[in-house]
DSSP file (Angstrom, degrees, kcal/mol; ACC not computed):
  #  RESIDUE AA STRUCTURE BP1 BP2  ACC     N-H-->O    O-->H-N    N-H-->O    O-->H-N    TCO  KAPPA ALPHA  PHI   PSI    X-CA   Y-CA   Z-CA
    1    1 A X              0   0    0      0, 0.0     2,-0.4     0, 0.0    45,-0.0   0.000 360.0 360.0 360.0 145.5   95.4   81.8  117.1
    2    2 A X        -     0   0    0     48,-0.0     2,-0.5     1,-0.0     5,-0.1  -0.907 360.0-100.7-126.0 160.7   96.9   85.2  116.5
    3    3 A X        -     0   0    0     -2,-0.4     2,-0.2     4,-0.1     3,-0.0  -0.535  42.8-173.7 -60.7 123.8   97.1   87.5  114.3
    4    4 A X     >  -     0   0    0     -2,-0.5     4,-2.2     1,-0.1     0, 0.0  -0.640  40.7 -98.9-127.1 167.8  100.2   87.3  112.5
    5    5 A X  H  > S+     0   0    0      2,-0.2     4,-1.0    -2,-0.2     5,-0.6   0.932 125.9  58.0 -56.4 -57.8  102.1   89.9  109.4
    6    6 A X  H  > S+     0   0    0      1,-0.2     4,-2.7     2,-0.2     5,-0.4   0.975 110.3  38.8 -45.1 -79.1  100.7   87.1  107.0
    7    7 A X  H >> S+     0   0    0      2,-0.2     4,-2.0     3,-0.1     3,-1.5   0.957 111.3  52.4 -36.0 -76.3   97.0   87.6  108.1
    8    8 A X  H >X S+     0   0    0     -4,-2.2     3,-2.9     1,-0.3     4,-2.2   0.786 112.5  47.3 -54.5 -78.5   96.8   91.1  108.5
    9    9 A X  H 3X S+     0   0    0     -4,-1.0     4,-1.0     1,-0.3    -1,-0.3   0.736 111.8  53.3 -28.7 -27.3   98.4   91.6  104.4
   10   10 A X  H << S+     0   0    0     -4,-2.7     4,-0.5    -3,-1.5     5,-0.4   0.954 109.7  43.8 -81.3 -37.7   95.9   89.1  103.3
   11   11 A X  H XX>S+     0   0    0     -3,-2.9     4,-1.9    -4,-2.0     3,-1.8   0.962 115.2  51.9 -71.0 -51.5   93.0   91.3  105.1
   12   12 A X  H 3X5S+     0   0    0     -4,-2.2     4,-1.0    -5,-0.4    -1,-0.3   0.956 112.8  48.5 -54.9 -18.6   94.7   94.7  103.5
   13   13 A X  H 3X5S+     0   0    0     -4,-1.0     4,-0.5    -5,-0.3    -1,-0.2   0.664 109.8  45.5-104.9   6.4   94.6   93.0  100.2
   14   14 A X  H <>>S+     0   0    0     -3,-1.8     4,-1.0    -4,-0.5     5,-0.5   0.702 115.4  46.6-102.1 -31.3   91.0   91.8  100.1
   15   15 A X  H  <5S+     0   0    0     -4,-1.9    -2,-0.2    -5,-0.4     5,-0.2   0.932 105.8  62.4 -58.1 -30.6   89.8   95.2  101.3
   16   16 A X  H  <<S+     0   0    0     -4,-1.0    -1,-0.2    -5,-0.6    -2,-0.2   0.906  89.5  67.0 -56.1 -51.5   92.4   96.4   98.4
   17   17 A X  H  <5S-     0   0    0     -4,-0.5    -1,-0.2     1,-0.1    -2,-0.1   0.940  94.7-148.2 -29.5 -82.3   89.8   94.3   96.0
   18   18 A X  T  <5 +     0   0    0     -4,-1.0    -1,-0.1     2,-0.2    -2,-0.1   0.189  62.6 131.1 115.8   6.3   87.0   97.5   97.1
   19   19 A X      < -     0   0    0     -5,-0.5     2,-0.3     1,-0.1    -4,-0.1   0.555  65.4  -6.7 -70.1   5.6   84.7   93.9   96.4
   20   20 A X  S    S-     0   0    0     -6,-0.2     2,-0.4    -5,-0.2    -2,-0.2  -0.964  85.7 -79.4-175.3 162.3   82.7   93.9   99.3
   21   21 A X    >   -     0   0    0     -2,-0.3     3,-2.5     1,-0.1     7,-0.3  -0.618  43.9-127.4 -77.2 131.9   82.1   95.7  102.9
   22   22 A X  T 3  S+     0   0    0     -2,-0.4    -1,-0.1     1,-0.3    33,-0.1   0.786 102.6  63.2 -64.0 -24.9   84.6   94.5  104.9
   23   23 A X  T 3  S+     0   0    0      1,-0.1     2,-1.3    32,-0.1    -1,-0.3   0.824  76.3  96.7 -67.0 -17.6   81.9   93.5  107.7
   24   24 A X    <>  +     0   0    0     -3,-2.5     4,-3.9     1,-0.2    -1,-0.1  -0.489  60.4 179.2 -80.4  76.3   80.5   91.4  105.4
   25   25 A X  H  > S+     0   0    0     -2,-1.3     4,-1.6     1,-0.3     5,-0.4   0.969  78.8  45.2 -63.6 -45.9   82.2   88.0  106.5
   26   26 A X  H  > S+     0   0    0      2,-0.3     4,-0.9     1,-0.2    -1,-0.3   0.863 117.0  52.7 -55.4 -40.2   81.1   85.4  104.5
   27   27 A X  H >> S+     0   0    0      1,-0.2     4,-3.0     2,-0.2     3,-1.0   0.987 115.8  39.8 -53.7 -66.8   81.8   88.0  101.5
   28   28 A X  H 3X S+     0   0    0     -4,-3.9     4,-1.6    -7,-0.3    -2,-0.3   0.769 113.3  52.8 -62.8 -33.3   85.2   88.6  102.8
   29   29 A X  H 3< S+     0   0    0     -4,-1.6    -1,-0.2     2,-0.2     4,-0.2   0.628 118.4  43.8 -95.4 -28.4   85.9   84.2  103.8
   30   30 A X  H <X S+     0   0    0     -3,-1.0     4,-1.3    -4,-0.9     3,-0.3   0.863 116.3  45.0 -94.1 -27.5   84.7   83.6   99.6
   31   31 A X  H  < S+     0   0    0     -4,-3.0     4,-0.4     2,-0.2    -2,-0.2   0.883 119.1  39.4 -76.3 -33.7   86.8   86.5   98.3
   32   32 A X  T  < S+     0   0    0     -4,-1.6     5,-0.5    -5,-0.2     9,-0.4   0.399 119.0  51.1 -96.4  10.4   90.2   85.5  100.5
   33   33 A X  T >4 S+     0   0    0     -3,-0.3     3,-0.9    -4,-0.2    -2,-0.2   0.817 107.3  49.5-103.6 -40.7   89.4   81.8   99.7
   34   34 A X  T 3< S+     0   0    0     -4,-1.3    -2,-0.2     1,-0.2    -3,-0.1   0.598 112.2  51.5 -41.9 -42.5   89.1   82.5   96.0
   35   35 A X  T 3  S-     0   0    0     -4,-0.4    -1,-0.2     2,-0.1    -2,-0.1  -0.161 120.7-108.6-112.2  44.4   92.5   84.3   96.3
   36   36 A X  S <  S+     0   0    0     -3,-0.9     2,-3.9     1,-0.2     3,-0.3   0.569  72.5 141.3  52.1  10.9   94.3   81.2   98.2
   37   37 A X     >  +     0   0    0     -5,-0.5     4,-2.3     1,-0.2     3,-0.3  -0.297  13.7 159.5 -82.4  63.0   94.4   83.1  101.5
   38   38 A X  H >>  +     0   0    0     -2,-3.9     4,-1.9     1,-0.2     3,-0.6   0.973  68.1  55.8 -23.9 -82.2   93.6   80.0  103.5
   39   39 A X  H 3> S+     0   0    0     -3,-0.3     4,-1.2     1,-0.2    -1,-0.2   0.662 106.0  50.6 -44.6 -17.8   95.0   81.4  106.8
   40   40 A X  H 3> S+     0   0    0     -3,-0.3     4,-1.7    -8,-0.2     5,-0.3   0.889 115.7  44.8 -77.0 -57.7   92.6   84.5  106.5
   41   41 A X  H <X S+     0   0    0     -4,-2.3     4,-2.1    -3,-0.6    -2,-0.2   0.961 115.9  43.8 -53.7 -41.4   89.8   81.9  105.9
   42   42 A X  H  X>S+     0   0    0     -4,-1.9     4,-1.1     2,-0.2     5,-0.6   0.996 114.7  54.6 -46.3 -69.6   91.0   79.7  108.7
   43   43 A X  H >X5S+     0   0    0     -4,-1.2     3,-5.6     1,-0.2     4,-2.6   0.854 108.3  42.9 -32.1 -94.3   91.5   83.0  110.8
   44   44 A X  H 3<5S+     0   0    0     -4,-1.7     4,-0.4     1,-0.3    -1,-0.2   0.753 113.6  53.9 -31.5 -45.0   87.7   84.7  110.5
   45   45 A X  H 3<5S+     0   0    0     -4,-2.1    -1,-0.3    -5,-0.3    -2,-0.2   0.547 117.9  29.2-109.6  13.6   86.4   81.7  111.1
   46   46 A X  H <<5S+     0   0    0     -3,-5.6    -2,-0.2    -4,-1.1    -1,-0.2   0.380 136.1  27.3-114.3 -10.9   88.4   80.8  114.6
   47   47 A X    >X< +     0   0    0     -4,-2.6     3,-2.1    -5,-0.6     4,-1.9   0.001  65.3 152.7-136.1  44.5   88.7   84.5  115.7
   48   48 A X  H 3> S+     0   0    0      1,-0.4     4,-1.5    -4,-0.4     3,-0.3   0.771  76.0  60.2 -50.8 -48.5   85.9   86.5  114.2
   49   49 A X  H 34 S+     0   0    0      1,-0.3    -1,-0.4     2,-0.2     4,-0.2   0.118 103.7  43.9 -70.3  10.9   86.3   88.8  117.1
   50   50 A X  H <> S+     0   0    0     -3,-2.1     4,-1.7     2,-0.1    -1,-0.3   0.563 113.8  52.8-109.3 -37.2   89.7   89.8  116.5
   51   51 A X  H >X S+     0   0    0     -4,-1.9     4,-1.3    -3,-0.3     3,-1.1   0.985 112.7  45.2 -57.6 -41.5   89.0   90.2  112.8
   52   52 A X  H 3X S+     0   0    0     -4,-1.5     4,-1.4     1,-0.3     5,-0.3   0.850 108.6  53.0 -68.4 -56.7   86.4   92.3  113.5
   53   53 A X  H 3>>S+     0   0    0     -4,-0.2     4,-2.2     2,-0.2     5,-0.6   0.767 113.1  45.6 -56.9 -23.4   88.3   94.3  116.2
   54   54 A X  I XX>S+     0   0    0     -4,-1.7     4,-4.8    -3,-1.1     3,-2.5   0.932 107.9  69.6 -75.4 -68.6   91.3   95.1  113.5
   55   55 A X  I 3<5S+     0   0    0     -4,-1.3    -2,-0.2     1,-0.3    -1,-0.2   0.508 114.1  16.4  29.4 -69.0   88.2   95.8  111.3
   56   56 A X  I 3<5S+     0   0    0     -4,-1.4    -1,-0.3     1,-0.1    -2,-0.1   0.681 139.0  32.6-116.9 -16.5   87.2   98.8  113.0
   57   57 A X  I <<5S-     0   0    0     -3,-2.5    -2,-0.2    -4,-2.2    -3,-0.2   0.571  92.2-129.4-121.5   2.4   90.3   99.9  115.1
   58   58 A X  I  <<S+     0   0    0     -4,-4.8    -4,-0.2    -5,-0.6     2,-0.2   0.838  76.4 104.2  85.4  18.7   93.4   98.6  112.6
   59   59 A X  S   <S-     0   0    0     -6,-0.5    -2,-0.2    -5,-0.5    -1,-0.2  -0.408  85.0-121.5-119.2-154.1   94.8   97.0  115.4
   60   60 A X              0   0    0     -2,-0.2    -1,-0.3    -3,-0.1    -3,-0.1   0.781 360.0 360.0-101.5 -68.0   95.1   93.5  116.7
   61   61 A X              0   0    0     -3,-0.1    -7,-0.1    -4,-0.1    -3,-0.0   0.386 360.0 360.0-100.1 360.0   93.3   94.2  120.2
């Protein structure tokens, strides 16, 4: 699966929240599930290591 425009705006908008550290997956998979961002949930939990790599350089790899 890749990251796609859709994904990446759903991760800027949960970070947007300030509700939780964005390492915090399980935080971040109840907050974008809460705000109908399926594909974000889908996403983290088939590519952790690519969220986690935008995570910390803002990029997809």
């Amino acid at each position: 699966m890749t990251m796609n425009k859709k994904i990446k705006e759903q991760i800027l908008a949960v970070r947007d929240t300030g509700l939780t550290n964005m390492f915090d997956i399980h935080a971040v998979q109840r907050i974008a599930y809460e705000m109908d961002f399926y594909e974000l949930v889908n996403f983290i939990e088939d590519e952790k290591e690519k969220y986690v790599k935008f995570i910390i350089n803002g990029q997809e790899d």
